[in-house]
C-alpha positions as CSV (number, residue, x, y, z in Angstrom):
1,X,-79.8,63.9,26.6
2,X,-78.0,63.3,23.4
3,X,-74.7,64.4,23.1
4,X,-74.8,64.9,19.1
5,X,-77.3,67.4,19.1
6,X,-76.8,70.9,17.9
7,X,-77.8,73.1,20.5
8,X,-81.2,75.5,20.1
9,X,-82.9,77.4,22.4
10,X,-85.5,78.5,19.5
11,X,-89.7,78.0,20.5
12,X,-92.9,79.1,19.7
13,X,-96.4,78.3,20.3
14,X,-98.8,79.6,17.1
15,X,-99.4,83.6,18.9
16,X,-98.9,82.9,22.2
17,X,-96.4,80.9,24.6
18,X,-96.8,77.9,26.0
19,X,-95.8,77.7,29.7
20,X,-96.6,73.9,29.8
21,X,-93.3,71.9,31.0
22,X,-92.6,69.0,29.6
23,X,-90.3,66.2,29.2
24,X,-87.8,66.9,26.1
25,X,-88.2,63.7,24.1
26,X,-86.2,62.1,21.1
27,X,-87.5,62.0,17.9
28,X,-86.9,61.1,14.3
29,X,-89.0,62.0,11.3
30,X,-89.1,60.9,8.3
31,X,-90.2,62.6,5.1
32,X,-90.7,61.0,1.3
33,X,-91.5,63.8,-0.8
34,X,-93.5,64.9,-4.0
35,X,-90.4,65.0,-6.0
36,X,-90.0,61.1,-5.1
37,X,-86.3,60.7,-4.9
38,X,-85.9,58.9,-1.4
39,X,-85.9,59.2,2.2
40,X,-84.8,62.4,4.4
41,X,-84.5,61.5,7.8
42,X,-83.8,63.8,10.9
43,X,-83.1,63.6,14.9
44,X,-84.5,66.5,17.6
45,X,-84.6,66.9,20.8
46,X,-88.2,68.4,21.8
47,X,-91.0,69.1,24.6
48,X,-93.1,69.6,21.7
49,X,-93.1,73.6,21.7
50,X,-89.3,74.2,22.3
51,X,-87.1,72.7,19.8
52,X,-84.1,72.1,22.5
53,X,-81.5,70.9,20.5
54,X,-80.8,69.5,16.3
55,X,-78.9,66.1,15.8
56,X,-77.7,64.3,12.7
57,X,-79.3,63.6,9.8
58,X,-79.1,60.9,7.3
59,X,-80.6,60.5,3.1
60,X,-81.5,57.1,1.8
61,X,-82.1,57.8,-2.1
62,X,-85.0,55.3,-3.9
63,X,-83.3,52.7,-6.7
64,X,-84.8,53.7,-10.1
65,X,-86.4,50.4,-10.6
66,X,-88.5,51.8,-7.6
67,X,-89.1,55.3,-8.5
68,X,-90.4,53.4,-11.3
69,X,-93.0,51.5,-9.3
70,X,-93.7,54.5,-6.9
71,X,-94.7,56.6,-10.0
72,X,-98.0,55.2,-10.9
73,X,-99.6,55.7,-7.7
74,X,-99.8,58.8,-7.6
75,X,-102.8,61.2,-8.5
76,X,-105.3,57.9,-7.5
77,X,-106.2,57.0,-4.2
78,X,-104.3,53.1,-3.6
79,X,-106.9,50.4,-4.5
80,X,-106.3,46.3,-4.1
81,X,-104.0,44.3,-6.5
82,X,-101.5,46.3,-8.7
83,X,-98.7,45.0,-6.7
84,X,-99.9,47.9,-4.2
85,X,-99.2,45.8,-1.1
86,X,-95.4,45.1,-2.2
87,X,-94.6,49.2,-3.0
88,X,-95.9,50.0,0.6
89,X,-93.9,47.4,2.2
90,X,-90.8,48.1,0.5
91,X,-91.5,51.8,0.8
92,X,-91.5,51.3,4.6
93,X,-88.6,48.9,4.9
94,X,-86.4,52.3,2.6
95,X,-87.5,54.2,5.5
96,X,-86.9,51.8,8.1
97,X,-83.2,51.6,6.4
98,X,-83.0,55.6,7.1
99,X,-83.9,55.2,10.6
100,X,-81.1,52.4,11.1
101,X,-78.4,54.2,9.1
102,X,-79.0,57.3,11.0
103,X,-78.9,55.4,14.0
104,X,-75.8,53.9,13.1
105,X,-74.0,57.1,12.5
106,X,-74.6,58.9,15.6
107,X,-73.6,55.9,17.7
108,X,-77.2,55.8,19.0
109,X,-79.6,52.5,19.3
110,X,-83.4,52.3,19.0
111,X,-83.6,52.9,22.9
112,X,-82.5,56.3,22.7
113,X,-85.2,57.7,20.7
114,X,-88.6,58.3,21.4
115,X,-90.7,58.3,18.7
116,X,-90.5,58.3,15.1
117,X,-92.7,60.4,12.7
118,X,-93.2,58.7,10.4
119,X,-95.1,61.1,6.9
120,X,-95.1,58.1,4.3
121,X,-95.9,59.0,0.9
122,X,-98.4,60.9,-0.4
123,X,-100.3,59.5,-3.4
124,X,-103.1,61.4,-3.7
125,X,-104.3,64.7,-2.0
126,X,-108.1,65.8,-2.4
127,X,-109.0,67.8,0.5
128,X,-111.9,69.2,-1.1
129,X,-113.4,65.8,-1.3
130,X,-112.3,64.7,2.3
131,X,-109.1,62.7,0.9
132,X,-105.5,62.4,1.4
133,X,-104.0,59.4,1.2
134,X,-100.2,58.9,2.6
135,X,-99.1,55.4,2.0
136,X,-96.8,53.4,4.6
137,X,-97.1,50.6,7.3
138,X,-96.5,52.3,10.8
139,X,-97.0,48.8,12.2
140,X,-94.3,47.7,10.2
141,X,-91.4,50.4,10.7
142,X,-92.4,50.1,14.2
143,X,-91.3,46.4,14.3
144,X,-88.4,46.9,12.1
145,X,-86.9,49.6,14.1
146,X,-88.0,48.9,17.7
147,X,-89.5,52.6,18.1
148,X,-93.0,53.3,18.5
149,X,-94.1,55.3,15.4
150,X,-96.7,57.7,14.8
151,X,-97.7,58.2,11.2
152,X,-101.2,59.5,9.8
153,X,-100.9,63.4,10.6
154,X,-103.4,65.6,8.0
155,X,-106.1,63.1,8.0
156,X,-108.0,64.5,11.2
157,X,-107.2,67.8,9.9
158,X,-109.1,67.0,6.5
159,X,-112.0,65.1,8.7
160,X,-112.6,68.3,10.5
161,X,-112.3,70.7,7.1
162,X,-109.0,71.5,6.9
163,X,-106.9,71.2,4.1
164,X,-104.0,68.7,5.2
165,X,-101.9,70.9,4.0
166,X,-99.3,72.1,4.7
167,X,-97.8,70.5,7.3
168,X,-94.3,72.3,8.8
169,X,-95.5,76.1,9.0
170,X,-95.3,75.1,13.2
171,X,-91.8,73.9,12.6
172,X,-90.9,76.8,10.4
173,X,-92.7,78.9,13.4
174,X,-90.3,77.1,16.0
175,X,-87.3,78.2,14.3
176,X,-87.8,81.4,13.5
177,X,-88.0,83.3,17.3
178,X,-85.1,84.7,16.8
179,X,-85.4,85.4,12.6
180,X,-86.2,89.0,12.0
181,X,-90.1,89.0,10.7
182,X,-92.1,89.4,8.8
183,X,-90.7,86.4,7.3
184,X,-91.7,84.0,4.2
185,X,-90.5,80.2,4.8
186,X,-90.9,79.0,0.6
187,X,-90.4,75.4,1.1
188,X,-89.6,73.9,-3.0
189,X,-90.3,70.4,-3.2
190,X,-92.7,68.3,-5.6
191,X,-95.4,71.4,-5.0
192,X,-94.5,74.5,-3.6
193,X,-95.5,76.4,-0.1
194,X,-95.2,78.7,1.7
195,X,-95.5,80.0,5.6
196,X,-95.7,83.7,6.4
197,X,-94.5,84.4,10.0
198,X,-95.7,87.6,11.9
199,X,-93.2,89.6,14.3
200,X,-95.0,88.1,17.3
201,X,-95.0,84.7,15.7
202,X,-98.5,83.6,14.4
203,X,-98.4,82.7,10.8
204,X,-100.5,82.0,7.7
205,X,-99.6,79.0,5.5
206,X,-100.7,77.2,1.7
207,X,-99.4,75.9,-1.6
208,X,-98.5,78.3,-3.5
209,X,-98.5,76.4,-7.0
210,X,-96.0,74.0,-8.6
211,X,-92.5,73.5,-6.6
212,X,-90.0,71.1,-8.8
213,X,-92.3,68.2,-10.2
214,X,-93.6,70.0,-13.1
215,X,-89.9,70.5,-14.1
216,X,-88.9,67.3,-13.1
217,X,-91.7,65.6,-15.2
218,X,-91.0,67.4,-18.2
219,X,-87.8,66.8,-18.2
220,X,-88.3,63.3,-17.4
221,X,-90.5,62.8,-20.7
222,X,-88.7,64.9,-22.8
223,X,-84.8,63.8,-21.9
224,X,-85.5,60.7,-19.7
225,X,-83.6,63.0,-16.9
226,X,-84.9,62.8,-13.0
227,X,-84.6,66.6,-12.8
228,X,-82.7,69.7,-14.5
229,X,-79.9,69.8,-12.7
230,X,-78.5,72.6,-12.0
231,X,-81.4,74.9,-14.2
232,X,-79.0,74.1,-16.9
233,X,-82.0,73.6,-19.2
234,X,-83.7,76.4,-18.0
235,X,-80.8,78.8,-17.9
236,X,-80.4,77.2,-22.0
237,X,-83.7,78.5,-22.7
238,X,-86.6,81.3,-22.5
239,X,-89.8,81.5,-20.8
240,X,-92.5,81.6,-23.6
241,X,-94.9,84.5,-22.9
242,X,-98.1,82.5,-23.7
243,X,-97.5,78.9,-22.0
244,X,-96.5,81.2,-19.0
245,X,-100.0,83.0,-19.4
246,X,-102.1,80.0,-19.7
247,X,-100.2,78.0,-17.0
248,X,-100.9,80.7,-14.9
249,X,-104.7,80.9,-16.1
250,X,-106.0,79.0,-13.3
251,X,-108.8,79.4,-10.7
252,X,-106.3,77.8,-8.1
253,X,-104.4,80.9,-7.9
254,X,-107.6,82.7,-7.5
255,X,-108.7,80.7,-4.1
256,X,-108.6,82.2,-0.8
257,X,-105.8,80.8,1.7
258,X,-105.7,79.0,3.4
259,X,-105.3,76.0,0.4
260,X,-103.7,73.1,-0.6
261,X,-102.8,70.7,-4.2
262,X,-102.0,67.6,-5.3
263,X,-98.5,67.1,-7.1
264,X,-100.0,66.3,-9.8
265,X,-102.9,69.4,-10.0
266,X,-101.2,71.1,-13.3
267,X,-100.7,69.9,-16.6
268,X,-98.0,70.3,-18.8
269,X,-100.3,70.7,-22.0
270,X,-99.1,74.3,-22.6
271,X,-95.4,73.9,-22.8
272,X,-95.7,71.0,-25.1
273,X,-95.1,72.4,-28.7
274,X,-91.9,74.1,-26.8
275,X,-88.1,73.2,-27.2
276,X,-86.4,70.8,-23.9
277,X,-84.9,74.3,-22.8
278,X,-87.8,76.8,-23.3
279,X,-90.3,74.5,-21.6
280,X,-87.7,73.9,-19.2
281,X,-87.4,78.2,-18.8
282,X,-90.9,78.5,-18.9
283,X,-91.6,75.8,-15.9
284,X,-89.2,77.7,-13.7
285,X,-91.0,81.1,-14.2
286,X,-94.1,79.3,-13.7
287,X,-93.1,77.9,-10.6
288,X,-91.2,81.3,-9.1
289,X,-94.5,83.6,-10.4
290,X,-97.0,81.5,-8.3
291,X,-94.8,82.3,-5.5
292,X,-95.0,86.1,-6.1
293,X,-99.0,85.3,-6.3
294,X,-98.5,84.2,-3.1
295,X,-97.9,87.7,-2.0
296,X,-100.9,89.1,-2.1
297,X,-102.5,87.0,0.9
298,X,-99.5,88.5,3.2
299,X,-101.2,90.9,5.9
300,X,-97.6,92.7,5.6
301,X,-94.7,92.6,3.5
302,X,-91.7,89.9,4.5
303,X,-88.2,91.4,5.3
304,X,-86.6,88.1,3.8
305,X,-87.6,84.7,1.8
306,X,-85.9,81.8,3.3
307,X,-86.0,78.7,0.3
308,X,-86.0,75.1,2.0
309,X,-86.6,72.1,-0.5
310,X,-84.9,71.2,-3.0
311,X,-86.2,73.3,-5.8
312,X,-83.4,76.1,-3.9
313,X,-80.2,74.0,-5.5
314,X,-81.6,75.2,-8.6
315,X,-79.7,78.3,-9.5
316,X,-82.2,79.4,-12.1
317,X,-85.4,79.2,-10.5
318,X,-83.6,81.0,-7.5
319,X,-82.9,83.6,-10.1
320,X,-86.4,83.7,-11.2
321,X,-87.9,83.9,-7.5
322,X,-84.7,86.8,-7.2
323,X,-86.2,88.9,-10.0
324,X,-90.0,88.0,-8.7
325,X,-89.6,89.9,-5.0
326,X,-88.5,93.4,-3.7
327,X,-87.3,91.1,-0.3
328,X,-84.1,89.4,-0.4
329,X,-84.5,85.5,-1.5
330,X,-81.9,83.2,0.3
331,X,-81.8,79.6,1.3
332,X,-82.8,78.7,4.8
333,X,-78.9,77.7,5.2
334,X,-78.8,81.5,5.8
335,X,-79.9,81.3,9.0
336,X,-78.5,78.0,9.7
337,X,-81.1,75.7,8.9
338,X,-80.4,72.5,7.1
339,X,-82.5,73.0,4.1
340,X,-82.4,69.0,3.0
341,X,-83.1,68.0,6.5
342,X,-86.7,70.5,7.2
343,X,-89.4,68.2,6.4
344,X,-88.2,65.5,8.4
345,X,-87.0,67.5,11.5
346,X,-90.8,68.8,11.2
347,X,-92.3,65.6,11.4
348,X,-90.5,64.5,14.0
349,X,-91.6,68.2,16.2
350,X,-94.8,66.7,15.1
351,X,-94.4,63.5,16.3
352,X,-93.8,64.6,19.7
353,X,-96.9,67.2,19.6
354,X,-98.7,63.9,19.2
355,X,-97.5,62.3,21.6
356,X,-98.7,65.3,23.7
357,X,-101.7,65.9,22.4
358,X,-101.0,69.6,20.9
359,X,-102.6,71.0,17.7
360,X,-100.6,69.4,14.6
361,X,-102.7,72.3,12.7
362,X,-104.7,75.6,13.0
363,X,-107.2,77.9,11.4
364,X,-104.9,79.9,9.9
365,X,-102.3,77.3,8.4
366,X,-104.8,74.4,6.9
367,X,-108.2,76.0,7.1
368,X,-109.0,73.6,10.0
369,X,-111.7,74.2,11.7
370,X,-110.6,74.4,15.1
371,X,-106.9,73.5,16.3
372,X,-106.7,70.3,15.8
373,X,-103.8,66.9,17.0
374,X,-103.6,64.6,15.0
375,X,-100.9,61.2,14.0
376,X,-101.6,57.1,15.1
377,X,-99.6,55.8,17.6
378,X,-98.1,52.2,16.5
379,X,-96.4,50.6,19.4
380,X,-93.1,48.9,18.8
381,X,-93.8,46.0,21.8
């Protein structure tokens, strides 16, 4: 039992509860996201349904020089050569830094966790072809940490149909018992998504279109800035009426749910003959109207949106997903989540789901098939 946890006595099994007792384990997960800007990593206490109690948490940001390297890897599955072999390994080792630091902070050692889940990065997602691709050496973090890892999570989902995608809607499910619902979970990172969370707790998941990296890019390769901080760009600027149109002019947003994208599935083609501050505008509505899209595969109205990721620092694209919905929009703090910290408590829940052999995905969240488990066990001894 670990003594920094933050006590929970949240739970919930996708429709139904799960009477199964099991041991509570210790886990951390990791999560490197879309936006690329380091390592989030998180501690919880579990059975694998239950999530008993939340512990520390702990950041590790990427230098630029390898941001730099990261970069070009993405939107291509990894082949041989192109220093390839060097990015995952020092990829792994900024993870295995997270899990040390974290570690160190909470006056814990490697014998007091359980497991690690371990996400990696993902470089390329093509679920319609039967590929995602999340680079990382399990192997490795396992030895560098002294906890067994398990990493590879969506691809048994994609082998049996699914989309591998997304990934936390059981997590966001697990902390919501006692949330009124309906309730829409908008996580904001590289690519949006979104879970919907009925009153007796089944839900419905997706992408819901862009999240921050379309923003981030353009600002990246119009102003050599990682992001627009604050929205100041945005808030600078106006949202022009036809790049909005024909960003929005895309069969994607026509697809059924359950569905999934790569980060890199939109181009910025239609904002380019705009100023830094009106493509900036026009991003953020872009990325705030897909989620009001995403309304119309809801079986009911939400009462609430809850905004996890990092796209809800952004005070002007919470402005524009404020003017989007009817429901109130607030971060995920509001119900005292940690809102940096989501992704990688989730993967650690998953972790220990696992472990236990429980569904990592269902029907209704990835387009899977069947329920299906999922994750590689690497051993650390």
């Amino acid at each position: 039992m670990l003594k920094p946890l933050r006590r929970q006595c949240h739970g919930a099994e996708m429709n139904a509860a799960d009477p199964t007792e099991r041991p509570r384990l210790t886990a951390i997960g990791l999560m490197s996201g879309t936006s690329m800007d380091g390592v989030d990593a998180a501690l919880i206490e579990t059975d694998g349904t239950t999530v008993h109690a939340l512990g520390p948490t702990q950041a590790l940001a990427y230098a630029a020089d390898f941001r730099d390297r990261l970069r070009p890897m993405l939107g291509r599955p990894p082949g041989a050569g192109n220093g390839v072999a060097a990015v995952v390994r020092d990829l792994t080792l900024y993870h295995a830094e997270a899990v040390n630091r974290l570690l160190d902070g909470a006056g814990l050692g490697a014998d007091d966790v359980d497991v690690v889940g371990f996400h990696g990065q993902t470089v390329f997602h093509d679920p319609a072809n039967g590929v995602t691709c999340q680079i990382g050496d399990g192997a490795l973090l396992a030895r560098e940490t002294g906890i067994d890892v398990v990493d590879d999570f969506r691809s048994a989902d994609v082998a049996a149909g699914g989309e591998g995608a997304p990934f936390a809607p059981l997590f966001h499910v697990a902390l919501a018992r006692d949330v009124e619902r309906p309730v829409a979970v908008l996580n904001l990172g590289g690519v949006g998504n979104v879970t919907w969370i009925s009153p007796d707790g089944g839900a419905i998941a997706f992408d819901t279109g862009p999240g921050n990296a379309l923003i981030d890019d353009w600002v990246a390769a119009r102003a050599g800035l990682d992001r627009d901080d604050g929205g100041r760009l945005a808030r600078a600027g106006a949202p022009d009426a036809a790049a909005l149109a024909a960003l929005l002019d895309n069969p994607y947003f026509d697809l059924p749910a359950p569905k999934s994208l790569d980060r890199d599935a939109f181009s910025l083609a239609p904002v380019d003959g705009l100023s830094l501050e009106d493509g900036a505008a026009t991003l953020t509505a872009f990325t705030a109207r897909s989620a009001a899209r995403a309304t119309d595969a809801f079986p009911a109205p939400v009462t609430r949106w809850l905004v996890t990721g990092g796209g809800r620092h952004n005070p002007a694209l919470m402005a524009a997903l404020r003017a989007e919905f009817d429901a109130p929009v607030e971060p995920v703090e509001a119900v005292g989540w940690n809102g940096d910290a989501l992704e990688a408590q989730a993967f650690a829940y998953l972790a220990v789901r696992s472990l236990y052999g429980l569904p990592l995905s269902y029907p209704q969240t990835t387009g899977v098939s069947r329920p299906v488990t999922g994750g590689r066990l690497h051993k650390a001894s």
